[in-house]
PDB file as gemmi writes it, atoms N, CA and C in Angstrom:
CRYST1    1.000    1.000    1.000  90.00  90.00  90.00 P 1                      
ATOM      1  N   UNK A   1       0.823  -1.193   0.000  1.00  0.00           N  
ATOM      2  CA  UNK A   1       0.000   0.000   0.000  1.00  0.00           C  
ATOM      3  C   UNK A   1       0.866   1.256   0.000  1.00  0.00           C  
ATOM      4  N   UNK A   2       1.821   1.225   0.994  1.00  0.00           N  
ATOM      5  CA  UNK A   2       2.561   2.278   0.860  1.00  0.00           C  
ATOM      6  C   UNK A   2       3.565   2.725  -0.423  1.00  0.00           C  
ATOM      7  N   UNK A   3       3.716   1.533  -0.993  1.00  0.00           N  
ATOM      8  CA  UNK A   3       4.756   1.659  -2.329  1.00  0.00           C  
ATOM      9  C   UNK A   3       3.373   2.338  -3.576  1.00  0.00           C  
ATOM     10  N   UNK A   4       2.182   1.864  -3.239  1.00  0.00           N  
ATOM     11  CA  UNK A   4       1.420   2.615  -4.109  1.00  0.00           C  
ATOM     12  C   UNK A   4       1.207   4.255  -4.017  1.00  0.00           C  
ATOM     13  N   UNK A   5       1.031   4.024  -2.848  1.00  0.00           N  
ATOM     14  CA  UNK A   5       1.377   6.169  -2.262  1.00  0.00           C  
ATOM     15  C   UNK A   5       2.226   6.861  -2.914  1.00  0.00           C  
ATOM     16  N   UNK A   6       3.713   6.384  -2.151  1.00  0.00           N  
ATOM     17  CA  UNK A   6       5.142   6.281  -3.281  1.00  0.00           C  
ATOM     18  C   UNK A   6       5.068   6.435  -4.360  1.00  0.00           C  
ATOM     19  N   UNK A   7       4.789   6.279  -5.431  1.00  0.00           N  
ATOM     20  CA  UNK A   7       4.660   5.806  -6.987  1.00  0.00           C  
ATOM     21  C   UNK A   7       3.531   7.150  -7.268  1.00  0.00           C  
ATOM     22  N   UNK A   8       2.669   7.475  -6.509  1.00  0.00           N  
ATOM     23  CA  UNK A   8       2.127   8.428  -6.726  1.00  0.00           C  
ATOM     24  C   UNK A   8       2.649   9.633  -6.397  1.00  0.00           C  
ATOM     25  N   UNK A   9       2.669   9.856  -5.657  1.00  0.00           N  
ATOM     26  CA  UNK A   9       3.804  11.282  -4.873  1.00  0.00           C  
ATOM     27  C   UNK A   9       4.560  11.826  -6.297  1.00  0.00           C  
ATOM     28  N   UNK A  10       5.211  10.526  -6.653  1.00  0.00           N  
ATOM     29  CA  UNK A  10       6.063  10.609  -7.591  1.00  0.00           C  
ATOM     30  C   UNK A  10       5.724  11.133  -8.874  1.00  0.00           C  
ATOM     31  N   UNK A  11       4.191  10.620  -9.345  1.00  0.00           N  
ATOM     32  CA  UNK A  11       3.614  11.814 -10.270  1.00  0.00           C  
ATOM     33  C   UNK A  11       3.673  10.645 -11.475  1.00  0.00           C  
ATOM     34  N   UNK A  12       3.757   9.434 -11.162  1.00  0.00           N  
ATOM     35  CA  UNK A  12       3.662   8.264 -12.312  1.00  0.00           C  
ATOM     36  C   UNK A  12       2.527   7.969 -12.596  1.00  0.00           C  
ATOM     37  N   UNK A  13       2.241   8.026 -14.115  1.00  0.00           N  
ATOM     38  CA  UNK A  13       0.726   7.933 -14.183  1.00  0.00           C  
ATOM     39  C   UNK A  13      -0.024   6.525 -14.277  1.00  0.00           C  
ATOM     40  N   UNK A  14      -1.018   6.205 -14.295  1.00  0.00           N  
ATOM     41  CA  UNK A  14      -1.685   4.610 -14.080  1.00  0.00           C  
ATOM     42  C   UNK A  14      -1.102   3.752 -15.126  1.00  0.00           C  
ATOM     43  N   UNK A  15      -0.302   3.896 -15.907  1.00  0.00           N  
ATOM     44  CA  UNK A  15       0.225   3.307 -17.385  1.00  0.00           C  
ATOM     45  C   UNK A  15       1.805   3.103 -17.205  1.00  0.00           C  
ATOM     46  N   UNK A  16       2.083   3.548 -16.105  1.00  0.00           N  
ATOM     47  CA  UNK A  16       3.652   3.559 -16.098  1.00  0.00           C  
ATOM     48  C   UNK A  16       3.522   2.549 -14.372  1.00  0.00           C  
ATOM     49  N   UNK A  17       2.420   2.879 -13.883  1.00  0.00           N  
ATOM     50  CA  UNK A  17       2.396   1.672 -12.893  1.00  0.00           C  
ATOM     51  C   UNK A  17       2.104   0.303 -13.058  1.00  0.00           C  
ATOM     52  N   UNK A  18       1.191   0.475 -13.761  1.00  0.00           N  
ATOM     53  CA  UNK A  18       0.612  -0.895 -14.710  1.00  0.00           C  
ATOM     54  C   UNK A  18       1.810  -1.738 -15.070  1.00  0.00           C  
ATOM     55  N   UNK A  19       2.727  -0.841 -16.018  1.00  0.00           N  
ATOM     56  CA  UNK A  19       3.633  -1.505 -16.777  1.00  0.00           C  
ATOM     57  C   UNK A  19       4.639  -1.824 -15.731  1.00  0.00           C  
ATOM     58  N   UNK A  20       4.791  -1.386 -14.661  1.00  0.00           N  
ATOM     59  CA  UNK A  20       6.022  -1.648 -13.899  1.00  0.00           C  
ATOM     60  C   UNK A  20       5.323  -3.289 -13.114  1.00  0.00           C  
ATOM     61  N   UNK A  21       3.962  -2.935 -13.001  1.00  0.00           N  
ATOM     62  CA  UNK A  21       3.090  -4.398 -11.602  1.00  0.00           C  
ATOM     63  C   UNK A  21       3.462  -5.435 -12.899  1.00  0.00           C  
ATOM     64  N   UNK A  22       2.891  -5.369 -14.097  1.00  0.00           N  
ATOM     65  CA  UNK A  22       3.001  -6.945 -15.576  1.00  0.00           C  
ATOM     66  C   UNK A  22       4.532  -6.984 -15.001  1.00  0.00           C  
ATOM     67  N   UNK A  23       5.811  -6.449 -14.780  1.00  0.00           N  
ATOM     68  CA  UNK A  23       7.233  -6.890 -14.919  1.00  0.00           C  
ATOM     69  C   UNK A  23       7.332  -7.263 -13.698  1.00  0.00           C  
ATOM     70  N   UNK A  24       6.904  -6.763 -12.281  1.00  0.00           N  
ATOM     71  CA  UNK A  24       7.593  -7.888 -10.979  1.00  0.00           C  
ATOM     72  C   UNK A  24       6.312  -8.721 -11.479  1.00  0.00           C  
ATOM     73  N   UNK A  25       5.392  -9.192 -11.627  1.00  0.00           N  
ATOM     74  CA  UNK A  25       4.492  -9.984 -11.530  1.00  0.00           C  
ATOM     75  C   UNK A  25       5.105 -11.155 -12.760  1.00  0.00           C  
ATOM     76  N   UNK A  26       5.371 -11.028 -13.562  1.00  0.00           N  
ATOM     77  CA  UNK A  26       6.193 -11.589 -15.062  1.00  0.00           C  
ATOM     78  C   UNK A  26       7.530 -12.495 -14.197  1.00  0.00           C  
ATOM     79  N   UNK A  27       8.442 -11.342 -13.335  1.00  0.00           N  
ATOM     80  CA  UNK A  27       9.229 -12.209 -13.076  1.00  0.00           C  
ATOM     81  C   UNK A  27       8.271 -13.068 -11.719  1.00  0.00           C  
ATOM     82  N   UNK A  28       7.820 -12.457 -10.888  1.00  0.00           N  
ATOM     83  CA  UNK A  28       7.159 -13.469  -9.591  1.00  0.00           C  
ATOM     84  C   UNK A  28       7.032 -14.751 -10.192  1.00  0.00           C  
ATOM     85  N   UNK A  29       6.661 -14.797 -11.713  1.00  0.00           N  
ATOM     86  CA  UNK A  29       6.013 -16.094 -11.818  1.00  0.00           C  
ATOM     87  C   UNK A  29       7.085 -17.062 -12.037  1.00  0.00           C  
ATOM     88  N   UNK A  30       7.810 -16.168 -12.899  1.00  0.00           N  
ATOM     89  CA  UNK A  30       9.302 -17.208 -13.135  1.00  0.00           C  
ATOM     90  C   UNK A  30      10.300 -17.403 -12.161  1.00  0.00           C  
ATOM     91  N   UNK A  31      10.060 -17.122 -10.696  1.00  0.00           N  
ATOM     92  CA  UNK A  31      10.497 -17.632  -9.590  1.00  0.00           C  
ATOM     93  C   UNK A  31       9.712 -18.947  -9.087  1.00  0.00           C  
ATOM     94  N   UNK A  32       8.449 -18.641  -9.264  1.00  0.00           N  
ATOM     95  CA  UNK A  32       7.849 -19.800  -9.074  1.00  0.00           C  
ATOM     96  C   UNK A  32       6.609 -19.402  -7.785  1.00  0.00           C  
ATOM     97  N   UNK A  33       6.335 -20.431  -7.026  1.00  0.00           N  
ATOM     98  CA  UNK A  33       5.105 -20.702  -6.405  1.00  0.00           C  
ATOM     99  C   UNK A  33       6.094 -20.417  -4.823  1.00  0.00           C  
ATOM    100  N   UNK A  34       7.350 -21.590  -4.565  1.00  0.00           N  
ATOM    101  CA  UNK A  34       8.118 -21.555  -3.452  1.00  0.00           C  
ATOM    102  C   UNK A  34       8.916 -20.712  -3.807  1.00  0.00           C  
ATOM    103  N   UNK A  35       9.076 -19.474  -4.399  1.00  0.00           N  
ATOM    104  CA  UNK A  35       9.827 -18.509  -4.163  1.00  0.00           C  
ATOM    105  C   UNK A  35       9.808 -17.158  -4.199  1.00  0.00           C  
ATOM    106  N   UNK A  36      10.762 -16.116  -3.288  1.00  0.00           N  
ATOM    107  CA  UNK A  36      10.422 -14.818  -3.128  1.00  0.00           C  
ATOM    108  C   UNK A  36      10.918 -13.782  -3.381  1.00  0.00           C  
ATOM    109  N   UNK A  37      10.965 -12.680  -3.919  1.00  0.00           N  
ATOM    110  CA  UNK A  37      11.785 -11.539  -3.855  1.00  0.00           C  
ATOM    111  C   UNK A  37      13.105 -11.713  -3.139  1.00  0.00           C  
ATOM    112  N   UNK A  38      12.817 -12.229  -1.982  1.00  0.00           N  
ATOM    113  CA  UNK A  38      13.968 -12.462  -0.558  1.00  0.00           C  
ATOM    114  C   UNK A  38      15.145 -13.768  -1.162  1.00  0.00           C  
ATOM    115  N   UNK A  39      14.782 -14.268  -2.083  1.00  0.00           N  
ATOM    116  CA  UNK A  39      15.465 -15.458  -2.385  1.00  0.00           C  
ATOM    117  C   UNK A  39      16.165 -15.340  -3.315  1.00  0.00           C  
ATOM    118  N   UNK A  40      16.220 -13.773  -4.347  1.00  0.00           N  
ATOM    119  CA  UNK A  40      17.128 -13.936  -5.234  1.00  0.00           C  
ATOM    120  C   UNK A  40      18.373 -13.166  -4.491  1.00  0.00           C  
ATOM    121  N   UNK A  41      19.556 -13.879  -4.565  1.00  0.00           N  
ATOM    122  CA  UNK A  41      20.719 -13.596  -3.771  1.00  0.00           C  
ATOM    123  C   UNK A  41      21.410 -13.283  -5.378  1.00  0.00           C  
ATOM    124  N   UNK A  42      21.233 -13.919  -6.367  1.00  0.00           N  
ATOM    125  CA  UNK A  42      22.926 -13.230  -7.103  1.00  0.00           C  
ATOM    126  C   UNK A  42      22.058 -12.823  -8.435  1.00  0.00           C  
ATOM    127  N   UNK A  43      22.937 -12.489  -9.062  1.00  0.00           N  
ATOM    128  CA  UNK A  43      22.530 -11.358 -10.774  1.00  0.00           C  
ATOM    129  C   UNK A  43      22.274 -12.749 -11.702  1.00  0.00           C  
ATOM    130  N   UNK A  44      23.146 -13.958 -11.303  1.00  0.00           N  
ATOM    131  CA  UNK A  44      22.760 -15.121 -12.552  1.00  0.00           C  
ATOM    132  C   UNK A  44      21.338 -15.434 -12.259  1.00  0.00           C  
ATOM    133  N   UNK A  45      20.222 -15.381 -11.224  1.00  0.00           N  
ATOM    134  CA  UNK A  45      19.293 -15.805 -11.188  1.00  0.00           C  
ATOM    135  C   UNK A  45      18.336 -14.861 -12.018  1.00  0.00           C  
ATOM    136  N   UNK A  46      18.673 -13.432 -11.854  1.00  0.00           N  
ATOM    137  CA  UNK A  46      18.271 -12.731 -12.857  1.00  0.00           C  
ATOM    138  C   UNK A  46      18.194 -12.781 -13.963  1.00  0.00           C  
ATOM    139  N   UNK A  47      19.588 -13.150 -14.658  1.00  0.00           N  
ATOM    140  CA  UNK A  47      19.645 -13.348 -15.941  1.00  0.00           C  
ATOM    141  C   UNK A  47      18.929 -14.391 -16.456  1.00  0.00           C  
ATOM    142  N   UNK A  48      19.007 -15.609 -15.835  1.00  0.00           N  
ATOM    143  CA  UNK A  48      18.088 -16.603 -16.066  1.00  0.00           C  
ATOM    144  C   UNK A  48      16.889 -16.065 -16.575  1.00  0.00           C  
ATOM    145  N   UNK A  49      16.338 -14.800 -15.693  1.00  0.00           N  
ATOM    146  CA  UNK A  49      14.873 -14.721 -16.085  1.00  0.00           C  
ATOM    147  C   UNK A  49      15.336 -13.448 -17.646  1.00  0.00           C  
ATOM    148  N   UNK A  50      15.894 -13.040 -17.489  1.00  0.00           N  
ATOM    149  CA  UNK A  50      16.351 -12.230 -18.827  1.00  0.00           C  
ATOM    150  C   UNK A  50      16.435 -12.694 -19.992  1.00  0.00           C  
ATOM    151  N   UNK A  51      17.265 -13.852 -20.071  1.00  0.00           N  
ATOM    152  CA  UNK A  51      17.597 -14.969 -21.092  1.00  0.00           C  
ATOM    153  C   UNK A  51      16.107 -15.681 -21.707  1.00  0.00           C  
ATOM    154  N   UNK A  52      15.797 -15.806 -20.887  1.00  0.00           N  
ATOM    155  CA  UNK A  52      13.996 -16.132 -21.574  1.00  0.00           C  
ATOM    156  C   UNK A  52      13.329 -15.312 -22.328  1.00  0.00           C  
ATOM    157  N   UNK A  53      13.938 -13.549 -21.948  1.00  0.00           N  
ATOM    158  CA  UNK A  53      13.248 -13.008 -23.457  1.00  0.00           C  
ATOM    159  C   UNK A  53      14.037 -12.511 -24.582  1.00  0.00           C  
ATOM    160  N   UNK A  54      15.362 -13.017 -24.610  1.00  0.00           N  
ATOM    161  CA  UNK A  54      15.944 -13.000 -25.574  1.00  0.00           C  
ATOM    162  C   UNK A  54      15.505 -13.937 -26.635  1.00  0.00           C  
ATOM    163  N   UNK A  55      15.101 -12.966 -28.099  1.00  0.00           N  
ATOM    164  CA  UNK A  55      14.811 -14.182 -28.966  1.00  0.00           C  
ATOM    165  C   UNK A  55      15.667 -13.770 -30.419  1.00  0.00           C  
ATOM    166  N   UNK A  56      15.387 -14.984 -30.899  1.00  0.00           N  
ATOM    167  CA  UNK A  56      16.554 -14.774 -32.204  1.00  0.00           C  
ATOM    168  C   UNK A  56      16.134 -13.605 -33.511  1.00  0.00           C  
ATOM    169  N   UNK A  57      17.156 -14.000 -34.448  1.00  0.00           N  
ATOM    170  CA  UNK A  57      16.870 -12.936 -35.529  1.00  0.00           C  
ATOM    171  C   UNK A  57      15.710 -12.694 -36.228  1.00  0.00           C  
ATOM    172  N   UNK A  58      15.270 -14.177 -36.727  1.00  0.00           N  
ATOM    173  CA  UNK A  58      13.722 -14.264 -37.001  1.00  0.00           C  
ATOM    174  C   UNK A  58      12.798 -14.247 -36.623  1.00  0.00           C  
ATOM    175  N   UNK A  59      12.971 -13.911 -34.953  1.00  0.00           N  
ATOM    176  CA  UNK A  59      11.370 -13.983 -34.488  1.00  0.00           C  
ATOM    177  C   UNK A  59      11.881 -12.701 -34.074  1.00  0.00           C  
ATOM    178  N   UNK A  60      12.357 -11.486 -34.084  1.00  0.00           N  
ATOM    179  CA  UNK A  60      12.520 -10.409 -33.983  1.00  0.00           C  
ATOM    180  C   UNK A  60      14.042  -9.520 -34.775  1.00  0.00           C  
ATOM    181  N   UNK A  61      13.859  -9.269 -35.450  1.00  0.00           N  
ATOM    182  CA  UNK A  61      14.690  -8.601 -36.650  1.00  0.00           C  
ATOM    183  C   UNK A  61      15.283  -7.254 -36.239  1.00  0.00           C  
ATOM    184  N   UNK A  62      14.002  -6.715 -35.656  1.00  0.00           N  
ATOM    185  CA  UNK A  62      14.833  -5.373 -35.607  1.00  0.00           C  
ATOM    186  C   UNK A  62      15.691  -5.669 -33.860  1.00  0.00           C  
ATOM    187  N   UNK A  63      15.501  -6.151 -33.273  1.00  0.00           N  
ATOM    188  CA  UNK A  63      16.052  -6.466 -31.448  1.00  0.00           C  
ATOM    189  C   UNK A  63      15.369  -5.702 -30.825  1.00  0.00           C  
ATOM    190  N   UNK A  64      14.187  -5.651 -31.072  1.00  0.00           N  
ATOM    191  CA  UNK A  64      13.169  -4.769 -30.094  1.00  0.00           C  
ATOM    192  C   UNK A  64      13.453  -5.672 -28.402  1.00  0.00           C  
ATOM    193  N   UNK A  65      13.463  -7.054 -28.418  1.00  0.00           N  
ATOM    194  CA  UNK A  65      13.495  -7.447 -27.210  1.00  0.00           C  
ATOM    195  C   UNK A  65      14.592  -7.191 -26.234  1.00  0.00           C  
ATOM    196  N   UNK A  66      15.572  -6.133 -27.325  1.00  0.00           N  
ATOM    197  CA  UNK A  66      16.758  -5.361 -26.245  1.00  0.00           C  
ATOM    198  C   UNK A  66      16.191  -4.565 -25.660  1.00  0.00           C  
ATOM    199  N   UNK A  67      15.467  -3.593 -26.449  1.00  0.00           N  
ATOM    200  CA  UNK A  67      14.738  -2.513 -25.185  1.00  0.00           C  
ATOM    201  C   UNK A  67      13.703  -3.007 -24.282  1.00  0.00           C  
ATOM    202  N   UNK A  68      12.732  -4.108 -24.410  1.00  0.00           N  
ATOM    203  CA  UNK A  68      11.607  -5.187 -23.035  1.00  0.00           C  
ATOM    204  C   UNK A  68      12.970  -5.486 -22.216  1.00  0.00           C  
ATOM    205  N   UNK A  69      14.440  -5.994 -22.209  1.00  0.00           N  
ATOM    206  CA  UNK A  69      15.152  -6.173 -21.352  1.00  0.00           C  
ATOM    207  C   UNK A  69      15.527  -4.914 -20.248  1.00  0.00           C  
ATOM    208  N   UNK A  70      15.656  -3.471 -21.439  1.00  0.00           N  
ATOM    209  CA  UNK A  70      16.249  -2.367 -20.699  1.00  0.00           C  
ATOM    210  C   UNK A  70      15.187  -2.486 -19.890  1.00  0.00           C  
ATOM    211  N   UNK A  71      13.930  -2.486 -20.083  1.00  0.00           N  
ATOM    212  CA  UNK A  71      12.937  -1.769 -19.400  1.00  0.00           C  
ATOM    213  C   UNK A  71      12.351  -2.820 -18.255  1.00  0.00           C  
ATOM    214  N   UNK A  72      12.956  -4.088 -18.366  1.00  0.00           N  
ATOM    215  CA  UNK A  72      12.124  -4.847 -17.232  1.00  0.00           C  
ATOM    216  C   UNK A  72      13.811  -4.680 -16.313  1.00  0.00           C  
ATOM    217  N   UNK A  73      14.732  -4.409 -16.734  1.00  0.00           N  
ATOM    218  CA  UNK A  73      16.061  -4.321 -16.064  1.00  0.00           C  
ATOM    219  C   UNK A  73      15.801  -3.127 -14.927  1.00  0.00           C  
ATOM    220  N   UNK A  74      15.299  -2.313 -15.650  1.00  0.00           N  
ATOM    221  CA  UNK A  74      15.030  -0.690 -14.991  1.00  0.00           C  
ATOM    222  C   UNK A  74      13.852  -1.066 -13.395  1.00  0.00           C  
ATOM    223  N   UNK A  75      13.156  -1.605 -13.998  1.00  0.00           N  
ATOM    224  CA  UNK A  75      12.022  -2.082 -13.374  1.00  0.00           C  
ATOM    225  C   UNK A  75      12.124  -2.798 -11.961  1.00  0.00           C  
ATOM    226  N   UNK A  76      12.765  -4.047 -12.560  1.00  0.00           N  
ATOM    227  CA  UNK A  76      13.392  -4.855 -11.415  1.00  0.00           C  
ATOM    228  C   UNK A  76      14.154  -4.434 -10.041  1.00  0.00           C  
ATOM    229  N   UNK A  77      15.254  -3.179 -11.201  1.00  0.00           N  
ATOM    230  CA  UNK A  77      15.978  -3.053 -10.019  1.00  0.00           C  
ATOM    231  C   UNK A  77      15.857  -1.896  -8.982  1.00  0.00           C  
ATOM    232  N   UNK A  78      15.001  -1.182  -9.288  1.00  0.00           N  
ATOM    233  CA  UNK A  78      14.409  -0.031  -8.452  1.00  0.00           C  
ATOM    234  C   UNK A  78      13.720  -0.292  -7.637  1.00  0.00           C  
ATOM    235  N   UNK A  79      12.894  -2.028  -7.758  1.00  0.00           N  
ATOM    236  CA  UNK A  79      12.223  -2.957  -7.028  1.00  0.00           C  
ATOM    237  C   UNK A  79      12.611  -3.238  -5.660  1.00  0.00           C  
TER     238      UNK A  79                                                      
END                                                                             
């Protein structure tokens, strides 16, 4: 509740909160059911979840999925 206050104060509008709740919620899932925020101890567990949206040349040409990385990177770690 209070991180929602926060986020407001801040002057972020319902579209930039939205998009930030889909990215911890995106990774929550790819931690799993038994695991927590509290449990990621190093950057490879991260990447793990990073590496999943890296996709190749043909299923994305121009590397748009470099900037979904900047932006769930940004996301995460302000988290």
């Amino acid at each position: 509740m209070n991180e929602k206050i926060e986020v407001k104060k801040k002057g972020s509008s319902e579209h930039h909160q939205n998009n930030n709740l889909k990215v911890v919620m995106e990774f929550s899932n790819f931690l799993g059911r038994n695991s927590s925020f509290y449990d990621v101890k190093t950057k490879e567990q991260v990447l793990e979840f990073f590496n999943t949206k890296i996709k190749s040349y043909y299923e994305d040409p121009d590397k748009r999925w470099i900037t979904t990385c900047n932006n769930y990177l940004n996301t995460i770690r302000l988290f």
